[in-house]
N, C-alpha and C positions, 0 to 999 in steps of 0.2 A: 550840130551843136551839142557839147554835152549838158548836164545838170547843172544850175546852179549852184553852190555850194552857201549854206547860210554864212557869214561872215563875222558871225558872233558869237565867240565863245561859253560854252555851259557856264553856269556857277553851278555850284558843288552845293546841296540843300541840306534838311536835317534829316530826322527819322522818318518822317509821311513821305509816302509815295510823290515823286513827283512827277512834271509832267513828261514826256520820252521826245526833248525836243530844249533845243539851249533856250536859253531866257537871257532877255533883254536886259541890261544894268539896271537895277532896281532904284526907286527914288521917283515915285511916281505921287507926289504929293497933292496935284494940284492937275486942271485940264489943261492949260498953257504947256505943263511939263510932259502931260500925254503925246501932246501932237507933236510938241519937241522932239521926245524918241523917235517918233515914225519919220520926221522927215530928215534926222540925220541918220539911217540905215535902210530905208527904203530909196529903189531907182526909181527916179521920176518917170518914165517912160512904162513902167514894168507894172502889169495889172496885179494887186495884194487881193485878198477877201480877208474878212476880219470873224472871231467869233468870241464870245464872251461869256464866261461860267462862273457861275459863284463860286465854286470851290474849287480850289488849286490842284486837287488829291481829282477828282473825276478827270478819265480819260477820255481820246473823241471816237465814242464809238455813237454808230446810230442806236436808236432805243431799242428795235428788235433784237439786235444783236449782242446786249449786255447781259443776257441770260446766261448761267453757266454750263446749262448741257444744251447738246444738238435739237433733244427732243424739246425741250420750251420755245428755245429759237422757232424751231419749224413752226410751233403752234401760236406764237407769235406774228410771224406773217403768213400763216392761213388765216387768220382773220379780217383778212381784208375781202376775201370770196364773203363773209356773212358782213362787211360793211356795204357790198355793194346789195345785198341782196334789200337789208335792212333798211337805208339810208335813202330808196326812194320815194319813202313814206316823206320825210323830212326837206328836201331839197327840191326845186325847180328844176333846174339845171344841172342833164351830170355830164359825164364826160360817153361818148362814145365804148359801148359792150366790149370793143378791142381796143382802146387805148390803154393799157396798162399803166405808161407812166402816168398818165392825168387821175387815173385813179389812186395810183400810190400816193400820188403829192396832195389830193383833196385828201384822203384819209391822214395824212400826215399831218392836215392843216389841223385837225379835229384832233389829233391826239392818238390816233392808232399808232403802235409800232411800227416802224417799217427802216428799211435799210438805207433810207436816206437822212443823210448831217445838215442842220439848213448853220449857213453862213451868211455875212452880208460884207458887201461892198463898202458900206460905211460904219469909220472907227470907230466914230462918237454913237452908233448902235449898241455895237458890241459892247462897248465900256460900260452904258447900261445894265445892260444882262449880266456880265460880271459885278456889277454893285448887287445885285439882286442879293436873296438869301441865299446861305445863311452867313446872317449879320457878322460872325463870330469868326467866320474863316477866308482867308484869303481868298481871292478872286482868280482872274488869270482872262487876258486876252489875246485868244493865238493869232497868229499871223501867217498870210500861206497864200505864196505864188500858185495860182490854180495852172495857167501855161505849162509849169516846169514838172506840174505833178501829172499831167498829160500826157509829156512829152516820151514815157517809153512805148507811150500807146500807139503816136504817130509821130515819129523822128523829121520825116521832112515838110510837116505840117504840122508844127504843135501849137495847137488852140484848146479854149473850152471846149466843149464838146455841147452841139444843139442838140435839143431833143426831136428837130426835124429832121436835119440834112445829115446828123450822124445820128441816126436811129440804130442802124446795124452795129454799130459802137455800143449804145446802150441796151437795146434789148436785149442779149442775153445775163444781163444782171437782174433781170425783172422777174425773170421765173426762179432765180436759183432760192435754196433751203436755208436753214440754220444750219449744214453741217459742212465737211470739208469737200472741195471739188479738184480734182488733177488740171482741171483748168488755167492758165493765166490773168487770172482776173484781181487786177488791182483793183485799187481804190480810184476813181475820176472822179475830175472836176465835170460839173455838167451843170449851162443854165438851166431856170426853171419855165414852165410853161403862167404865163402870165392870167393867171385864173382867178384870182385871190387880191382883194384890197390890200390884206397883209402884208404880200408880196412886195407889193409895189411901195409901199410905206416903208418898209423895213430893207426894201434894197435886196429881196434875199437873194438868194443862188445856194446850190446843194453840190457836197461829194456823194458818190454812190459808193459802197463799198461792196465788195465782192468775197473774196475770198478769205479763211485767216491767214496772220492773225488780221482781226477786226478792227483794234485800234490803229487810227494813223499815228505815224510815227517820221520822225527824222531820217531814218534808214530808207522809206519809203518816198517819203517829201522830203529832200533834203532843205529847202529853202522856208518849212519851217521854224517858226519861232512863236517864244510867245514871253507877253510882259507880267510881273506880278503885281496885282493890284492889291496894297494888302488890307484886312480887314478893319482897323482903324480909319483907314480914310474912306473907306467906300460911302458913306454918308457927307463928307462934303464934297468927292465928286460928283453926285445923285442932285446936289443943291444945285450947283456951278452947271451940269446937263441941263436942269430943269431953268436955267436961266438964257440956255441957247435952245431952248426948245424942244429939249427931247426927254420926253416923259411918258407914260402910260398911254393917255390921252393920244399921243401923234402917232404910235409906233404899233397899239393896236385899234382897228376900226370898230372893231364889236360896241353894241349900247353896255352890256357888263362893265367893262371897261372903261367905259367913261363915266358912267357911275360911278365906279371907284376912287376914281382920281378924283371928280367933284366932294367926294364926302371926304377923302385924305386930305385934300384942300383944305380942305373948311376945320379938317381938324376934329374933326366930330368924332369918340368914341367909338368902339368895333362891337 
């Protein structure tokens, strides 16, 4: 089978950067007109993953990898050797001295760097995270067949990739640097290990990225896309979410976090 090809045409932007990947017809006023888009250009049958950013102008790289020389990248994710070393003081439970990915994805969870993008399975997630700050600048929610973006990896079996049964698929992304490698190593889609409240709340799943360039792209994913949310409305989509349930409160588990959302509630001064 070959690639899917996305089926909707670029619009053409102004002067900022935009994202490297067509976009959706714009007119996204309201959450009815949200899921409107997605179910007249997405196949019923065809697995999506969604992600969601505040700002239109940031591209989808993982955070270790937005650094502009080799040497910060690398120093970047060598800090996950001093996360493990660090972090037994603080945690119960860790992952196994050789599990790499469980390590990657707990320090991920906490905010370290590392080479993995988290996504989720649900729209009305990501639209979220795109209303987010800042307030002033358009949003953006990609959209992206994980199957198709697989598919050069394994042609007569194109799936997600487990982090059990296709380990020898992912492990060698787990040691590599900040710099360039002769290797073939794209970007995969790859579920996550279920370790995290977070996770399972928020629906996630992660691409890995490998090699440069580092940003995903259409060239790469061709069955990317993505919708523009733009800055004006992001506040009453945020109202309209918070009325089907998804807010602060549902999407992260942390007490911080619900904290917050009780005093945002109530309205009470910062």
């Amino acid at each position: 089978m070959g690639k899917r090809k996305a089926s909707i045409s670029p619009i053409k932007g102004g002067g900022q950067r935009q994202p490297d990947c067509p976009q959706v017809p714009r007119g996204i006023h309201n959450l009815g007109r949200y899921f409107d888009v997605f179910n007249s250009v997405l196949g019923r049958k065809d697995v999506f993953w969604f992600r969601g950013q505040g700002d239109i102008t940031w591209r989808l790289v993982p955070s270790a990898l937005r650094y502009r020389n080799e040497s910060e990248r690398s120093r970047a994710l060598g800090l996950l050797s001093d996360f493990k070393r660090f972090v037994e003081l603080k945690l119960d439970r860790l992952p196994a001295p050789d599990d790499e990915l469980k390590w990657i994805q707990l320090a991920q969870h906490y905010g370290l760097p590392t080479r993995l993008l988290d996504w989720t399975r649900n729209a009305a997630i990501a639209l979220y995270f795109a209303c987010l700050s800042p307030a002033d600048k358009d949003g953006a929610v990609y959209v992206l067949n994980p199957v198709d973006l697989n598919r050069e990896k394994d042609l007569e079996r194109p799936r997600v990739f487990d982090p059990l049964s296709d380990y020898t698929v992912i492990e060698p992304y787990l040691g590599l640097g900040g710099g360039r490698t002769s290797r073939n190593m794209r970007t995969i889609a790859i579920h996550p290990i279920w370790n995290s409240e977070r996770i399972m709340l928020q629906q996630g799943v992660f691409t890995l990225h490998g090699s440069p360039p580092f940003v995903l792209h259409a060239r790469e994913a061709p069955s990317l896309v993505h919708v523009r949310i733009e800055a004006g409305r992001k506040e009453r989509l945020l109202e309209e979410l918070e009325r089907v349930g998804v807010n602060e409160m549902a999407i992260f588990p942390e007490p911080e976090h619900l904290c917050r959302y009780l005093r945002e509630s109530a309205q009470l001064p910062t």
